[in-house]
C-alpha positions as CSV (number, residue, x, y, z in Angstrom):
1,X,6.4,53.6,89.9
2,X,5.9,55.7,86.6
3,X,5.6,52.2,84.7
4,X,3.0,50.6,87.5
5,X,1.1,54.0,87.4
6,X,0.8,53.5,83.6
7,X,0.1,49.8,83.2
8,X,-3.1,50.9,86.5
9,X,-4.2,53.7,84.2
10,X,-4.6,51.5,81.3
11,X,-6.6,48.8,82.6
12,X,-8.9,50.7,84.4
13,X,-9.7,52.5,81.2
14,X,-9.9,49.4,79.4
15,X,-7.6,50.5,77.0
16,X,-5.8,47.4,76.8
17,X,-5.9,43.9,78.2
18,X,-3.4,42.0,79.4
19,X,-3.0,38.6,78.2
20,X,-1.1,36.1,81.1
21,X,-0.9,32.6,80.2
22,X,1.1,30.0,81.7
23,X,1.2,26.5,81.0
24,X,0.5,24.2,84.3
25,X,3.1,23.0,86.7
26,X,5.4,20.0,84.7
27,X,6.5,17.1,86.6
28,X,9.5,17.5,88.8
29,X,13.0,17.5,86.6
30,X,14.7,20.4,84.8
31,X,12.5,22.4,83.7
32,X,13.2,25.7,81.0
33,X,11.2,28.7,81.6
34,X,11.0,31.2,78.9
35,X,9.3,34.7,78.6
36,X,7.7,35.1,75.3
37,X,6.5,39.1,75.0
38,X,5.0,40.3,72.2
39,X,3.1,43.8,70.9
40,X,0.0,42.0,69.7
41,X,-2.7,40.2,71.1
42,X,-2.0,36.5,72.2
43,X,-5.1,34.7,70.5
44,X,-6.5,31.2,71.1
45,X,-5.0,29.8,68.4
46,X,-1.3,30.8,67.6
47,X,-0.4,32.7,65.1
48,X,2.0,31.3,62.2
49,X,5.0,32.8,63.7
50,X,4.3,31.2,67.1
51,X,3.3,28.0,66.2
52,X,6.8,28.1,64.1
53,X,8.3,28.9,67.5
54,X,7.3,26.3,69.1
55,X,7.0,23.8,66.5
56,X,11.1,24.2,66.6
57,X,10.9,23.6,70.4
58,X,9.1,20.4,70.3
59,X,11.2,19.1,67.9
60,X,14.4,19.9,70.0
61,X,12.4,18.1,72.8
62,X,10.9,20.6,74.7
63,X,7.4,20.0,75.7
64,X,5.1,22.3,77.5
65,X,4.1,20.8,81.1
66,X,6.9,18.4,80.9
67,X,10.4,19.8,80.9
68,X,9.2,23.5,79.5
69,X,7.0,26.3,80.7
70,X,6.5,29.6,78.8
71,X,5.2,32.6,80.4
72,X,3.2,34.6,77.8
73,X,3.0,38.2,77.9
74,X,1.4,40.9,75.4
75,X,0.6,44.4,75.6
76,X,-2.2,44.2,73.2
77,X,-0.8,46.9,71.0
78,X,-0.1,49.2,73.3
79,X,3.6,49.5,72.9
80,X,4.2,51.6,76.5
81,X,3.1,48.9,78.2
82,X,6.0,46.5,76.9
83,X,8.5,47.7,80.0
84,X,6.3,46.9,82.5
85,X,6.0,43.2,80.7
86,X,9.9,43.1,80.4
87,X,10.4,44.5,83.6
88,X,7.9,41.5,85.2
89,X,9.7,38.5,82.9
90,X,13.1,39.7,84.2
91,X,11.7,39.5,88.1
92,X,10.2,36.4,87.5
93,X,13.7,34.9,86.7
94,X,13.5,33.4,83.6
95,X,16.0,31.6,81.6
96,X,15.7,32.9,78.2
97,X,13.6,35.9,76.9
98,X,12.1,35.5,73.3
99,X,10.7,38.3,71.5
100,X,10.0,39.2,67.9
101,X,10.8,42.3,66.3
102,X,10.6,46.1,67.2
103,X,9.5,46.9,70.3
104,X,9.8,44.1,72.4
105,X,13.1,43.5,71.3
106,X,14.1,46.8,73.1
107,X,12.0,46.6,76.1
108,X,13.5,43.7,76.8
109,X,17.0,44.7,76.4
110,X,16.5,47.9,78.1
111,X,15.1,45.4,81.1
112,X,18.1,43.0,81.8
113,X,21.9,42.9,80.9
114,X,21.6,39.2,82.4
115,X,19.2,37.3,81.0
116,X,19.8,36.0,77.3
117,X,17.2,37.6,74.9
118,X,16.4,35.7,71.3
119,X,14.8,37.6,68.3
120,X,12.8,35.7,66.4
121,X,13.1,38.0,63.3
122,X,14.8,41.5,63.6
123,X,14.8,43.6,60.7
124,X,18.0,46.0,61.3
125,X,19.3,44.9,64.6
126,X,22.8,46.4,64.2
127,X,22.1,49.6,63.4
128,X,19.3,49.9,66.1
129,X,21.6,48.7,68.8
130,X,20.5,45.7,70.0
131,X,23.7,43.9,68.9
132,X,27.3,45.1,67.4
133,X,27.5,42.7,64.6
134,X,26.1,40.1,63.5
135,X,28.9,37.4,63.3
136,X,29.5,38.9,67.4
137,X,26.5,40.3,68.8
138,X,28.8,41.3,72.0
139,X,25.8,41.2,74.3
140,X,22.6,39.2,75.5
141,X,20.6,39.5,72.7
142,X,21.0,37.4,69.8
143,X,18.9,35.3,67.1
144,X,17.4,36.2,63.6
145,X,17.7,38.9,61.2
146,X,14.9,39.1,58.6
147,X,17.2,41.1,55.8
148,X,14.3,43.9,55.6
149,X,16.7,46.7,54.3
150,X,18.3,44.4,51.3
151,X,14.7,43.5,50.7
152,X,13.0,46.9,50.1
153,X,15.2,48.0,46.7
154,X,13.9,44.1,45.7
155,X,10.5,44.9,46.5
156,X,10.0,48.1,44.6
157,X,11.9,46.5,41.7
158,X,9.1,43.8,41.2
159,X,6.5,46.2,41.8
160,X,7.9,48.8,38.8
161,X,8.4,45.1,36.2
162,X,4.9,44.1,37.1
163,X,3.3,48.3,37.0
164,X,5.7,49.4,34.4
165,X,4.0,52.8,34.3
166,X,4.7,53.1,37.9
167,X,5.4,56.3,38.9
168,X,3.9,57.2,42.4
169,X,4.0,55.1,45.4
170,X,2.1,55.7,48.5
171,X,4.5,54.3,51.7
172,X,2.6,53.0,55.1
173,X,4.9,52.7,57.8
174,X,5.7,53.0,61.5
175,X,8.5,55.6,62.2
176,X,8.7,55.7,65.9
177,X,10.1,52.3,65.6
178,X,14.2,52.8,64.9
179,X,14.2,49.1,63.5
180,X,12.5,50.3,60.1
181,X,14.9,53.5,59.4
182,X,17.0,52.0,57.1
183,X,14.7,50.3,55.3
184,X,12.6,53.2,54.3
185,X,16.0,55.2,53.6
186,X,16.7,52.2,51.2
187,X,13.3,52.6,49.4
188,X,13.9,56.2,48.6
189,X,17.1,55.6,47.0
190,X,15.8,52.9,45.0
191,X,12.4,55.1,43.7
192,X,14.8,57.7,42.6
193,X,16.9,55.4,41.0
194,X,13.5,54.1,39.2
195,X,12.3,57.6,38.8
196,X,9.4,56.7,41.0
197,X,8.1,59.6,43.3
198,X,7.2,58.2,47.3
199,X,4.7,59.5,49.3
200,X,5.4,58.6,53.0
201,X,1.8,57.6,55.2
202,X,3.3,57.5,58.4
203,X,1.3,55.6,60.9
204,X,3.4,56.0,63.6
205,X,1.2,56.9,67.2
206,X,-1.8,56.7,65.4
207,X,-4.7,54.6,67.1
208,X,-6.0,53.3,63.7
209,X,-5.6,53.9,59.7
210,X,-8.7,56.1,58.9
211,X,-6.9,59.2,58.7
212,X,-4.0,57.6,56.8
213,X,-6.6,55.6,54.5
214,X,-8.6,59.4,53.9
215,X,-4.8,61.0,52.6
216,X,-4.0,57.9,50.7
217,X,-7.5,58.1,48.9
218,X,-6.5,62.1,48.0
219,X,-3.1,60.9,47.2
220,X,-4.3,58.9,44.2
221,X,-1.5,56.5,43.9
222,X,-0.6,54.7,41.5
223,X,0.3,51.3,44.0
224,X,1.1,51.0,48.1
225,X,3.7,49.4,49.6
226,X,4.1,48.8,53.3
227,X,6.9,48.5,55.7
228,X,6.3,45.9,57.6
229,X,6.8,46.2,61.4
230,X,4.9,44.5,64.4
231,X,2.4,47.6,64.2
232,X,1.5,47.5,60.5
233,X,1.5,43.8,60.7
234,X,-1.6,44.4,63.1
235,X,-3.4,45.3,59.7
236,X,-2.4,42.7,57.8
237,X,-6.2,42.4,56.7
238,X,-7.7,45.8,56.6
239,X,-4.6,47.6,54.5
240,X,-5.3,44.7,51.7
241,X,-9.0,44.8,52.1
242,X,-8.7,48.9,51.4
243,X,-6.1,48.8,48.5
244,X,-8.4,46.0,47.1
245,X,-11.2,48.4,47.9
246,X,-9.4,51.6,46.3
247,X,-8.2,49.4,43.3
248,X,-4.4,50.3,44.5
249,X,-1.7,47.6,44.0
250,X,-0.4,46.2,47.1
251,X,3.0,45.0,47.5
252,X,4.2,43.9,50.9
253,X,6.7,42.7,52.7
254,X,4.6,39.5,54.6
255,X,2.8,36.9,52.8
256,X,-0.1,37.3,54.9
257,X,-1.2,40.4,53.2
258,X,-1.4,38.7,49.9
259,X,-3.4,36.6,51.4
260,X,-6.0,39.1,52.0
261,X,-6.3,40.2,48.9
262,X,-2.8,42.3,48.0
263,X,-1.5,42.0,44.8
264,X,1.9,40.6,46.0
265,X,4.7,40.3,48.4
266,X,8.6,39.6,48.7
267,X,9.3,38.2,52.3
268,X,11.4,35.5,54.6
269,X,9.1,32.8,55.4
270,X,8.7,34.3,59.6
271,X,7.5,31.0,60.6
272,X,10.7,29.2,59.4
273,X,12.6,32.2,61.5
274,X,10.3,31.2,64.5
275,X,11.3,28.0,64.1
276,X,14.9,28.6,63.7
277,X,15.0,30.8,67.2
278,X,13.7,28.4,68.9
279,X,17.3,26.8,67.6
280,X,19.1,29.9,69.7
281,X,16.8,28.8,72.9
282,X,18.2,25.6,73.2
283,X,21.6,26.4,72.8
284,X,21.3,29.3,75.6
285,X,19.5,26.9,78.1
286,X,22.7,24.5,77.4
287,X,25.4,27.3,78.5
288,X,26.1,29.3,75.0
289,X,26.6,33.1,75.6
290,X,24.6,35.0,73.6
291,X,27.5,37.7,73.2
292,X,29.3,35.1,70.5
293,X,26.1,33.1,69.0
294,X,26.5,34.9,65.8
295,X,22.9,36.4,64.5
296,X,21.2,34.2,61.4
297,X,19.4,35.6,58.4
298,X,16.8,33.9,56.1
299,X,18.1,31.5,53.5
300,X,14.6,31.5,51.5
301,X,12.3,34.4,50.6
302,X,8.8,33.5,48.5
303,X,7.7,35.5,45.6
304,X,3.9,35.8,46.1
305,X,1.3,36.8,43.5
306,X,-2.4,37.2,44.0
307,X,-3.3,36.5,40.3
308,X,-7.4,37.1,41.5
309,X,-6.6,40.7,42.6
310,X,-4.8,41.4,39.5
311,X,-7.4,40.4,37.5
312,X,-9.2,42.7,39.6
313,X,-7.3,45.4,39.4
314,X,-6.8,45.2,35.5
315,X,-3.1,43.9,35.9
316,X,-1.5,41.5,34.0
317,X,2.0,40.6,35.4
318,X,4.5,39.5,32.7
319,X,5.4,36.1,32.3
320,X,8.7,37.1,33.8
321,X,7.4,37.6,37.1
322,X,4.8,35.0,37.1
323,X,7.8,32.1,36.3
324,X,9.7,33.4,39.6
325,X,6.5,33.4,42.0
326,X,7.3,30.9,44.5
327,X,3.5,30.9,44.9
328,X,0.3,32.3,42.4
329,X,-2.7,32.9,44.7
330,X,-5.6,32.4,42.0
């Protein structure tokens, strides 16, 4: 009741919108039907993560409106409205729930014992208890770990060879999500290591970045690095557009904000994880059990470098960087 009461309250205020999709009825035969919930806004045209999802499901030979129907559900960004959305995927009886990172993950889990859940890229799923281990995840939730916490000490490390007179770091992130812990425990230890002082810009229940984009700009610092999560990622153009703005390197930890205009980022490629759960879906819907379908990690991370914004921004990375880029942006 709390839940319905909530998810009333919120669309009546217009706060959030529910986004239902369904494919049409397929032709008679067996048929999968997957929930798919996610944090952000299901748009028109998929994002690269989703169309990595289910790229990997056509080419297992699963086609929506023939043998496959997926029922969409996001909460728009409004994270208390993801156990509602689990809650409805679980009474709708589907076969396989698929759900990226943070959030959804533990709605999901915290909705059914009994249905098999797939992550399509979890940062720290051990240690935030959605499975024991990887090699036996001991429960109905399985899939693909992104390596986040090995990847922050990498990240900063770049950052300090290519800003050598590095010494203050301004840190957006999401604390409220357990997922991320680690990973920002793991970038402390490695500034201090690097003599590098953090600053934490903790976004966590905030409706938007003003008031963290007013304490960065008093912060002065001398570059910004982001934790990415399924909240920040919401940003993935503004917090680029203000570092660019604020003539503050930008390293992150998804492609897309390089993209925009950061200076660089160290990341899995998440629409080659997409594609590889959709791996973990198939072999569910054929009678695995999730408890001993050992989690995957990314094989492949891209070194990106926005050579236009470090022009910009005065920078001239050393050729040591720039011959491991995976990918100049010029």
């Amino acid at each position: 009741m709390k839940r319905m009461a909530l998810l009333l309250t919120a669309v009546l205020s217009g706060a959030i919108t529910l986004s239902h999709q369904t494919v049409a009825a397929p032709p008679p035969g067996k048929v999968a039907r997957i929930g798919y919930l996610v944090l952000s806004p299901l748009l028109e045209t998929p994002s690269p993560e989703r169309a990595g999802f289910l790229r990997g499901m056509r080419e297992l030979g699963y086609v929506e409106g023939r043998n496959l129907t997926i029922e969409y559900r996001s909460a728009d960004g409004a994270t208390d409205v993801l156990p509602f959305l689990a809650d409805e995927l679980v009474e709708l009886g589907v076969d396989v729930i698929v759900a990226p990172a943070g959030p959804p993950l533990i709605a999901a889990k915290d909705a059914t014992r009994r249905i098999p859940i797939v992550m399509m890229f979890s940062a720290d799923p051990v240690n935030a208890g959605l499975v024991q281990s990887l090699a036996r995840p001991g429960g109905n939730v399985t899939g693909m770990s992104m390596q986040n916490v090995e990847l922050a000490a990498k990240r900063l490390e770049l950052l300090k060879e290519t800003v050598p007179r590095l010494s203050r770091v301004a840190v957006i992130w999401d604390s409220s999500n357990v997922m991320v812990h680690r990973e920002w425990e793991t970038t402390q230890r490695i500034a201090r290591e690097l003599g590098i002082t953090l600053e934490s810009v903790d976004v966590g229940g905030e409706p938007d970045l003003s008031r963290a984009f007013e304490r960065i700009k008093a912060m002065r610092p001398g570059a910004l690095i982001t934790i990415v999560d399924l909240r920040t990622a919401l940003y993935r153009q503004i917090i680029p557009e203000f570092a660019l703005a604020e003539r503050i390197p930008l390293m992150a930890g998804l492609t897309a904000f390089t993209q925009a205009g950061g200076l660089m980022s160290y990341a899995p490629d998440f629409a080659e994880l997409s594609r590889r759960a959709a791996g973990f879906v198939d072999k569910l819907l054929n009678g695995a059990n999730p408890a001993t379908l050992p989690v995957q990690q990314p094989t492949t991370f891209e070194l990106v470098i926005n050579l236009k914004t470090a022009k910009t921004l005065g920078i001239r990375p050393p050729k040591s960087i720039l011959l491991r880029a995976d990918k100049v942006i010029e």
